[in-house]
C-alpha positions in Angstrom: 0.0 0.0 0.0 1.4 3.6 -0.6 2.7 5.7 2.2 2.9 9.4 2.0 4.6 12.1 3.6 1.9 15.7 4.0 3.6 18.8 4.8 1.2 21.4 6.0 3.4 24.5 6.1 1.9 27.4 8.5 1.8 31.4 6.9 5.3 32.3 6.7 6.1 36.0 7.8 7.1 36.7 3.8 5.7 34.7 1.3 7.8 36.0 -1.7 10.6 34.9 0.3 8.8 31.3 1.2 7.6 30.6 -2.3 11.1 31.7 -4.0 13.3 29.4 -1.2 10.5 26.2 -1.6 10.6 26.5 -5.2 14.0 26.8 -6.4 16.0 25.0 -3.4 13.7 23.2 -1.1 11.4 21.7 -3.9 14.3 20.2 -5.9 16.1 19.4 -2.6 12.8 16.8 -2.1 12.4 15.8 -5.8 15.5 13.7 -5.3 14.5 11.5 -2.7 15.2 8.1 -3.4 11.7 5.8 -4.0 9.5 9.0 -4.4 6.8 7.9 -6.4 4.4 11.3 -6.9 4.8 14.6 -5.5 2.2 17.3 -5.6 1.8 20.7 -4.3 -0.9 22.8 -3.3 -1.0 26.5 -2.4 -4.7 26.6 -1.2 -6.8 29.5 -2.5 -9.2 31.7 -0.2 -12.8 30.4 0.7 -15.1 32.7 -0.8 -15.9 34.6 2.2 -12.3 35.9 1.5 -11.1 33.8 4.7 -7.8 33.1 4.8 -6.7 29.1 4.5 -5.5 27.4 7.3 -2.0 26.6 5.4 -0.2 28.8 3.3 1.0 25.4 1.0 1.0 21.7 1.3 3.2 19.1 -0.1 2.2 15.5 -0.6 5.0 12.6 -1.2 4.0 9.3 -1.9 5.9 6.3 -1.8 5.4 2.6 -2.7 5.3 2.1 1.0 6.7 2.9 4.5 9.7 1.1 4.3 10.7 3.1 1.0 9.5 6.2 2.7 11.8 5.3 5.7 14.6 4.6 3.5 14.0 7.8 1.9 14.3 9.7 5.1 17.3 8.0 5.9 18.8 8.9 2.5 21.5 11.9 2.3 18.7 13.2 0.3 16.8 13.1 3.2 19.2 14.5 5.4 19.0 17.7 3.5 15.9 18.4 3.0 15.1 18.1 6.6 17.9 20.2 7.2 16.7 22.8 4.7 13.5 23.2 6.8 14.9 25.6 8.7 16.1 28.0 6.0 12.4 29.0 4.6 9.9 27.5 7.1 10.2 29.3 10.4 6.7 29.6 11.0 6.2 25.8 11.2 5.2 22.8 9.2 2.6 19.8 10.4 3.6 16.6 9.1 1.7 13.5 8.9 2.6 10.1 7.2 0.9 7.2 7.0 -0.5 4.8 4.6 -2.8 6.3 1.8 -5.6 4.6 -0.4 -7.3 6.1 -3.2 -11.4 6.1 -2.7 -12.8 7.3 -6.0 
């Protein structure tokens, strides 16, 4: 069964700065993980009261399963883009991993 990895990153002070950083470094930094199977991102849009989103982007990686996902993790390529957390996403990021099926 896949296993993914979603990143729920909180409203960074500067989102120019966020989006630039996750896009050209932090982005390419996770492409490379070894076993990555898809990897979508989503920058969620206002509701149409105009409310803000809870999240200012999430990140989904899925993986064949959790021991390719813990390999991954393991992986140099893991190492730095845990690492690179720190450099763009100092308001915080909720993680969550765990097996995913598809419904529809």
């Amino acid at each position: 069964m896949a296993f993914q990895l979603v990143v729920l990153y909180h409203h960074p002070e500067s989102t120019a700065a966020f989006d630039k950083h996750y896009d050209e470094t932090h982005a390419p930094l996770a492409a490379l993980l070894p076993g990555l199977r898809a990897y979508t991102v989503q920058r969620p849009a206002a509701a149409p009261s105009a409310e803000r989103p809870a999240y200012h982007l999430v990140a989904v990686l899925t993986f064949d399963d959790e021991a390719a996902f813990n390999a991954a993790m393991g992986s140099e390529q893991g190492a730095a883009a845990v690492a690179d957390l720190g450099n763009f996403a100092g308001a915080g990021a909720t993680m969550l991993t765990g097996p995913a099926g598809q419904v529809l």
